[in-house]
C-alpha positions as CSV (number, residue, x, y, z in Angstrom):
1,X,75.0,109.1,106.1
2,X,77.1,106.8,108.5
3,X,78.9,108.2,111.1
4,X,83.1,107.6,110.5
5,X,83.6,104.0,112.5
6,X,86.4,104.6,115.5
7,X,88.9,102.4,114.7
8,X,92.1,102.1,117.1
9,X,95.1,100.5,116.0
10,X,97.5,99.0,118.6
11,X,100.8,98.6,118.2
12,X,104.1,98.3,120.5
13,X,105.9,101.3,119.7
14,X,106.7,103.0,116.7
15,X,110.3,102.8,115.1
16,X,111.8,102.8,112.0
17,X,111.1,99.5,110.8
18,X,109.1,97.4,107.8
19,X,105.7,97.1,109.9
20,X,106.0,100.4,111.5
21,X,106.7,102.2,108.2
22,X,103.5,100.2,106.6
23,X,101.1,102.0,109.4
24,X,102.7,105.1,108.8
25,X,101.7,104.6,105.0
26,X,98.7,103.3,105.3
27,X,96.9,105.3,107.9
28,X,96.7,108.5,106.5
29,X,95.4,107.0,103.3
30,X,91.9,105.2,104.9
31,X,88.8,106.9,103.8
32,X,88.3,109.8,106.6
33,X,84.8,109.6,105.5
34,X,83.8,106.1,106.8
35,X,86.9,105.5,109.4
36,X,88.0,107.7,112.5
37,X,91.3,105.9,113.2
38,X,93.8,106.4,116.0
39,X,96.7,104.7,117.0
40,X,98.1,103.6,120.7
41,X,101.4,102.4,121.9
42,X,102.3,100.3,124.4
43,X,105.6,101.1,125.4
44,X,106.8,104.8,123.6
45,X,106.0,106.8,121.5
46,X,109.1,106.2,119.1
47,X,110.7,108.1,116.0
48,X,107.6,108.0,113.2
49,X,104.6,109.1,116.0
50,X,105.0,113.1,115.2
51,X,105.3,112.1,111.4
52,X,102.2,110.0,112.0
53,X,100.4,112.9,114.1
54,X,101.2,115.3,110.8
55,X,99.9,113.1,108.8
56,X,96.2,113.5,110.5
57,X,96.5,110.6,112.8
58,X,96.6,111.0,116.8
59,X,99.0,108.7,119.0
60,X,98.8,108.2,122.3
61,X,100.4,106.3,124.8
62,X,99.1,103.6,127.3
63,X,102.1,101.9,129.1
64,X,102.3,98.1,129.8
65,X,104.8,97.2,131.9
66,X,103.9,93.8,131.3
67,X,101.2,91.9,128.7
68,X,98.6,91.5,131.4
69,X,99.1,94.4,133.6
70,X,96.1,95.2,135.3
71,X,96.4,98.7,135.5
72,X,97.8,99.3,131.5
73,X,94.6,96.9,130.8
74,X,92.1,98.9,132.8
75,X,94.0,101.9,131.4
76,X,94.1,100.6,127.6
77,X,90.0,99.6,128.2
78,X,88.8,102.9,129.3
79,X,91.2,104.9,126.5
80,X,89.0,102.5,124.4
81,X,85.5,103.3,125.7
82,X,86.7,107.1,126.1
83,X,87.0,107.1,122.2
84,X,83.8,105.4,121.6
85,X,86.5,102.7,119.6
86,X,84.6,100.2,117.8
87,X,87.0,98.5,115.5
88,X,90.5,97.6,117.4
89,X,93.3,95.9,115.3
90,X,96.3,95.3,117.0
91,X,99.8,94.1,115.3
92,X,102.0,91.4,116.2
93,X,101.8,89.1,119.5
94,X,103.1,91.6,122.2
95,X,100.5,94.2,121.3
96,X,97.6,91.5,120.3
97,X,97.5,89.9,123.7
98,X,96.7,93.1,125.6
99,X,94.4,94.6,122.7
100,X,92.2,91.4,122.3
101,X,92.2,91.1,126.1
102,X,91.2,94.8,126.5
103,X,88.9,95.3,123.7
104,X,86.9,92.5,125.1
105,X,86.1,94.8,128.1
106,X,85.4,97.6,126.7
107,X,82.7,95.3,124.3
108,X,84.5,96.5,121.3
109,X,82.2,94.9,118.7
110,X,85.3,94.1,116.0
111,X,88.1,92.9,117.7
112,X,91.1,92.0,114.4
113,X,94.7,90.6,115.1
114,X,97.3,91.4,112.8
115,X,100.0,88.1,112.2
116,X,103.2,89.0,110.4
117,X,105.4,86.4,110.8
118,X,105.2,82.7,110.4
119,X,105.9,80.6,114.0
120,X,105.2,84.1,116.2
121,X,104.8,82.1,119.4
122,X,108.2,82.1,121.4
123,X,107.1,79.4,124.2
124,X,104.3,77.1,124.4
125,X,102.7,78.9,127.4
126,X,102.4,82.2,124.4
127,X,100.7,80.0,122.1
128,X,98.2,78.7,124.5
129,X,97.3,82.3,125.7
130,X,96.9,83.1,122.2
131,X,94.7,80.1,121.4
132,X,92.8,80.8,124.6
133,X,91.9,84.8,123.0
134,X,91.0,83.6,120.1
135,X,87.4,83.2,121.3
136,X,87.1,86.7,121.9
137,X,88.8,87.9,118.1
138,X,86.0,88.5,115.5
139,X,89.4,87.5,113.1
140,X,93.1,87.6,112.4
141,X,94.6,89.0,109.7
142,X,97.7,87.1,107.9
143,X,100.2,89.1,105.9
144,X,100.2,86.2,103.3
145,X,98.9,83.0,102.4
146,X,101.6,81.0,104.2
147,X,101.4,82.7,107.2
148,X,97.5,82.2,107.3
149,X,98.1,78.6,107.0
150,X,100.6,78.9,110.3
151,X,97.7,80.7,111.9
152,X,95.6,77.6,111.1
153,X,97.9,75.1,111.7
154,X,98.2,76.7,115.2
155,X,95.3,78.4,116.6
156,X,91.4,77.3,116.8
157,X,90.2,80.0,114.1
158,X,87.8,78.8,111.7
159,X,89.4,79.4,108.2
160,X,86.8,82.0,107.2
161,X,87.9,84.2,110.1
162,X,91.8,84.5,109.0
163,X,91.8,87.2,106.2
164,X,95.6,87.2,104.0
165,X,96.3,91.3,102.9
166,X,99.3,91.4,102.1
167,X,101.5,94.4,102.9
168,X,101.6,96.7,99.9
169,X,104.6,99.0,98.4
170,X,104.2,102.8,96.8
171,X,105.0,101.3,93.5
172,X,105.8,104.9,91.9
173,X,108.3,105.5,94.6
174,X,110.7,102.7,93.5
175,X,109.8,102.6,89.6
176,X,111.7,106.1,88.8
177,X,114.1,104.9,86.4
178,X,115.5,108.6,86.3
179,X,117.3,107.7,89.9
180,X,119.7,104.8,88.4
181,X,122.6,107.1,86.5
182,X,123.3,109.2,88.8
183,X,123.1,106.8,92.2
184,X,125.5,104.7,90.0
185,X,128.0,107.0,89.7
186,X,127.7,108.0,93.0
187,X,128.5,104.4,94.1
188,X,131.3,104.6,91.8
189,X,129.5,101.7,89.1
190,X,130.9,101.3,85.9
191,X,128.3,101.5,83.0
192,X,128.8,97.5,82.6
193,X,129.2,96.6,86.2
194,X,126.8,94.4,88.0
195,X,125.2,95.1,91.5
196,X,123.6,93.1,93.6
197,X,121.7,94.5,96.6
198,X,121.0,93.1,99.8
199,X,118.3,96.0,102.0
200,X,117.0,94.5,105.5
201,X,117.7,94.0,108.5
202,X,120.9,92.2,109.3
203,X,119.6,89.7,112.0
204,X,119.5,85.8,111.8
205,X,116.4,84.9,110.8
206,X,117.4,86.8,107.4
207,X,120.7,85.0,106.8
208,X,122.9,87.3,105.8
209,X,126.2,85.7,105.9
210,X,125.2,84.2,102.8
211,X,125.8,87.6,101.5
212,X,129.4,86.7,102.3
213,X,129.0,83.9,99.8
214,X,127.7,85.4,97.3
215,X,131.0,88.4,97.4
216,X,133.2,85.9,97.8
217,X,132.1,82.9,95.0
218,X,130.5,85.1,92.9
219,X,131.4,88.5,93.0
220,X,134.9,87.7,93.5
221,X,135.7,85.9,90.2
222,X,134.3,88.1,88.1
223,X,135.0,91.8,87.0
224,X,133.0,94.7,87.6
225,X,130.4,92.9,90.0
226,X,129.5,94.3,93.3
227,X,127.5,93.4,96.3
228,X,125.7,96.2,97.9
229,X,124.3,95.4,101.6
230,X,121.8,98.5,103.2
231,X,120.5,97.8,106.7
232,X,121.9,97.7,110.0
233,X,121.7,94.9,113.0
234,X,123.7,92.6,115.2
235,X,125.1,90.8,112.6
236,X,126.5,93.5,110.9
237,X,129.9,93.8,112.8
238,X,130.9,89.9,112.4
239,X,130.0,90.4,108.8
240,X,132.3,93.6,108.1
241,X,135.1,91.3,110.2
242,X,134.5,88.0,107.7
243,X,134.7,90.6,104.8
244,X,137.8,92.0,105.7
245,X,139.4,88.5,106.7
246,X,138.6,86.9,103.8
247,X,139.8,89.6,101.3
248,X,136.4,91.0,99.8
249,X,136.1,94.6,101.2
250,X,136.7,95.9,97.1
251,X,133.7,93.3,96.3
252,X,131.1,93.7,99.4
253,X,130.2,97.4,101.0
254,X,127.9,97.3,103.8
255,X,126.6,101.0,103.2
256,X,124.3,100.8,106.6
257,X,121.1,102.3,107.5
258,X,119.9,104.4,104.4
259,X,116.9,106.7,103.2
260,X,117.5,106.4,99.5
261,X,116.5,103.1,99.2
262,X,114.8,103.8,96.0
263,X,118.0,105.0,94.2
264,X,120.1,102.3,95.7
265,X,117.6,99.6,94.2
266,X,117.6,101.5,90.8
267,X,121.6,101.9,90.9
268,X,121.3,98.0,90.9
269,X,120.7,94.7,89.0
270,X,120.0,91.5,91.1
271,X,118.1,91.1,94.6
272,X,118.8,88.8,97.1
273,X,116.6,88.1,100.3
274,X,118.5,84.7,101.3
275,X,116.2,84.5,104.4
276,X,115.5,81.4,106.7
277,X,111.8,83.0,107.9
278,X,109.8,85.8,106.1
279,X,106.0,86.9,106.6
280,X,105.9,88.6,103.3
281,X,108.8,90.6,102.8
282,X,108.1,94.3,101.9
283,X,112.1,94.6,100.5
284,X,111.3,91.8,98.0
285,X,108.2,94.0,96.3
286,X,110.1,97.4,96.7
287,X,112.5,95.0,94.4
288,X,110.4,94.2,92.3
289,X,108.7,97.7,92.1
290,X,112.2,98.9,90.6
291,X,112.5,96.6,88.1
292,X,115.3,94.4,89.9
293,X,115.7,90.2,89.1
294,X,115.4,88.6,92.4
295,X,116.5,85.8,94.0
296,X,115.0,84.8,97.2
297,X,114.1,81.6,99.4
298,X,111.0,79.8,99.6
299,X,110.0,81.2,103.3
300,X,107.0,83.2,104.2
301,X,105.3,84.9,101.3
302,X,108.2,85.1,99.3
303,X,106.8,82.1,96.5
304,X,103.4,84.1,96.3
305,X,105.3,87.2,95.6
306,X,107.7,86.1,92.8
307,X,107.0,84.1,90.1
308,X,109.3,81.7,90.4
309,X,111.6,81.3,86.6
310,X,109.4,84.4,85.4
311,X,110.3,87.2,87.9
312,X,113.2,85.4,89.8
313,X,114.2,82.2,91.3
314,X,112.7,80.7,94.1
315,X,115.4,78.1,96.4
316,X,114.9,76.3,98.9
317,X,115.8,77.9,102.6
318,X,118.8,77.6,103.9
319,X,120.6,75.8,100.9
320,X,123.4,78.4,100.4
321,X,124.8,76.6,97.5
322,X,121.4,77.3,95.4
323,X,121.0,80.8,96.5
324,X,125.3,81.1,95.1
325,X,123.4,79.1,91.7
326,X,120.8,81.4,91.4
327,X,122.6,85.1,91.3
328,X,125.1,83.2,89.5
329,X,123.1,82.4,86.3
330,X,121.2,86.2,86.8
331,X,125.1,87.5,86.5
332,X,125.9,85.6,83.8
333,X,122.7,86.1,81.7
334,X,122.2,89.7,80.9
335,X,119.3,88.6,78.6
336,X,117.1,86.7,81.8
337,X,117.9,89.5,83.8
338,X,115.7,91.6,81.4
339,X,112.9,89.2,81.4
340,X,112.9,89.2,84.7
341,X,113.0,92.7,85.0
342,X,109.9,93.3,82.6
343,X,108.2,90.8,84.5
344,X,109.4,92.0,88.0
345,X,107.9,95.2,87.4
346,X,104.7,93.7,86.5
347,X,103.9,91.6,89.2
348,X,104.8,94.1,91.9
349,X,101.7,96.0,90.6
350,X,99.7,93.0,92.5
351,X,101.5,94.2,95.8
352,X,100.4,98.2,95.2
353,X,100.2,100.8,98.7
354,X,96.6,101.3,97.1
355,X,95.8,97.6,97.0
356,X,96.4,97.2,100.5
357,X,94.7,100.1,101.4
358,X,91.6,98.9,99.7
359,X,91.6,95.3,101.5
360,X,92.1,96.6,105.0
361,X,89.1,99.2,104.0
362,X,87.6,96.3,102.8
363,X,87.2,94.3,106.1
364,X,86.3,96.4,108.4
365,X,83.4,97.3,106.2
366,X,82.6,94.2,106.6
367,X,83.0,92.8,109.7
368,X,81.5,96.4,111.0
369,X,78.8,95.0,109.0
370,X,78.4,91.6,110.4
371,X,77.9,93.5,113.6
372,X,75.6,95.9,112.8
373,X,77.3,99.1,112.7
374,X,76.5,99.9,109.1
């Protein structure tokens, strides 16, 4: 039988957040039988590492002080030959730059870089060092289709080396229907009231002062609908100050940072993700998973996830008045709202935890193949 492959997974540092809570889900899950994995951060530890360490899967720390240190790279290359690693896979820019540049020499025969966001490169100078490590990356992994073609557009991959998984949701977790009475009377909904639910980050790439909108020219006019915003960020302080000024705090309640996502999302009716640049958003499919209408731009993944006038609308980015449209029609329309919510459910299936799992198991089979180490 074939020896467990060593595979290291590099990362930054691990907070709460969407792609740090998708390695903490994932991890655990890979087949212990045919993968040894570890994981190593760059900067700190960070809030999920002991829950990843219980979960069977060791964390260390290399320290970079910068990208190309030459210490935290001769450091990060002999943590990689100490552990025999044979598959690295790093996440994001910041941590792909060091990983590629390290696994190259330690002769790490797979060397995988993991893309989650369309236009990643913040000056010219990162995009030509990325171009430039590309020689030495046996692929790149894009978190959808749109995001691959960015990669292409950008970088000197050959197409059959950029490899679209897209993230994946534990679609049992938000499909409890058995969560929505009770998280509804706790957020004080009436049994015909309307929510519609906002959970992200609150940072400007992800719009959310069209949230404002939405309270104020849709919420507003009508009884008994709510808009329900969970997530924290910069933004969130100027946006509590425009909901008080303009008279909505009885229509818009910014409820924070949150663990009960899942009963929040059951509690309500509509999504939004109003966003001006996705990957593939994991808050859309956790939408979706709990049965919700959306309604969410056409950035990132966000067209391959929903099917547009099946499972929600699809609007152009940054055209406020469509998003206002959209959620508009989904309030007034109790009967679309159901379709979409049969049909939400549905297609979320596509975007399963298990899914995922099998697709990143997937590829290193085979590239570890292509290589000769099985």
């Amino acid at each position: 039988m074939t020896p467990p492959l060593n595979v290291l997974r590099v990362i930054t540092w691990l907070p709460v957040g969407g792609i740090e809570n998708k390695i903490l889900a994932v991890l655990p899950r890979l087949d212990k039988r045919r993968f040894n994995v570890r994981l190593v951060c760059l900067r700190e530890r960070g809030p999920l590492a002991n829950a990843l360490e219980e979960a069977g899967v060791p964390v260390e720390v290399n320290e970079m002080p910068t990208r190309l240190s030459p210490r935290g790279l001769w450091n990060l290359r002999a943590l990689m030959k100490r552990h025999e690693i044979q598959i690295v896979h790093s996440h994001m820019y910041r941590s792909s730059v060091p990983a590629t540049i390290a696994g190259r020499l330690a002769k790490a025969p797979v060397i995988l870089a993991q893309v989650h966001n369309v236009e990643t490169w913040e000056t010219r100078r990162q995009l030509m060092q990325d171009r430039f490590l590309c020689r030495w990356r046996s692929g790149i992994i894009a978190v959808s289709d749109r995001v691959r073609r960015d990669i292409l557009e950008h970088l000197p991959m050959p197409p059959e080396k950029v490899h679209v998984i897209y993230n994946g949701v534990d679609i049992e977790s938000f499909a409890d229907e058995s969560l929505r009475e009770a998280s509804r009377t706790a957020l004080g909904l009436g049994p015909d009231d309307v929510a519609i639910i906002y959970h992200g980050r609150l940072v400007e790439q992800k719009n959310p002062e069209a949230l404002i909108q939405i309270a104020e020219k849709v919420a507003k006019p009508r009884s008994g609908v709510h808009v329900l915003v969970v997530g924290d960020g910069p933004k969130r302080a100027s946006l509590e100050r425009a909901a008080s000024t303009r008279g909505l705090k009885a229509k818009i309640r910014f409820l924070g940072r949150r663990e009960d996502i899942p009963a929040l999302l059951q509690a309500s009716d509509i999504a939004v993700l109003p966003s001006l640049k996705e990957g593939f958003s994991n808050a859309l499919v956790e939408a979706m998973a709990a049965g919700l209408a959306v309604v969410a731009t056409d950035v990132g993944g966000n067209a391959e996830a929903v099917q547009n006038g099946q499972s929600g609308w699809i609007v152009p980015p940054g055209d406020d008045e469509a998003v206002l449209d959209a959620v508009a029609r989904l309030v007034d329309d109790a009967d679309v709202r159901d379709r979409f919510s049969v049909a939400s459910r549905r297609r979320a299936e596509v975007f399963s935890l298990d899914h995922m799992v099998e697709s990143v198991e997937r590829l290193y089979w085979d590239q570890a193949r292509q290589v000769g180490l099985v």
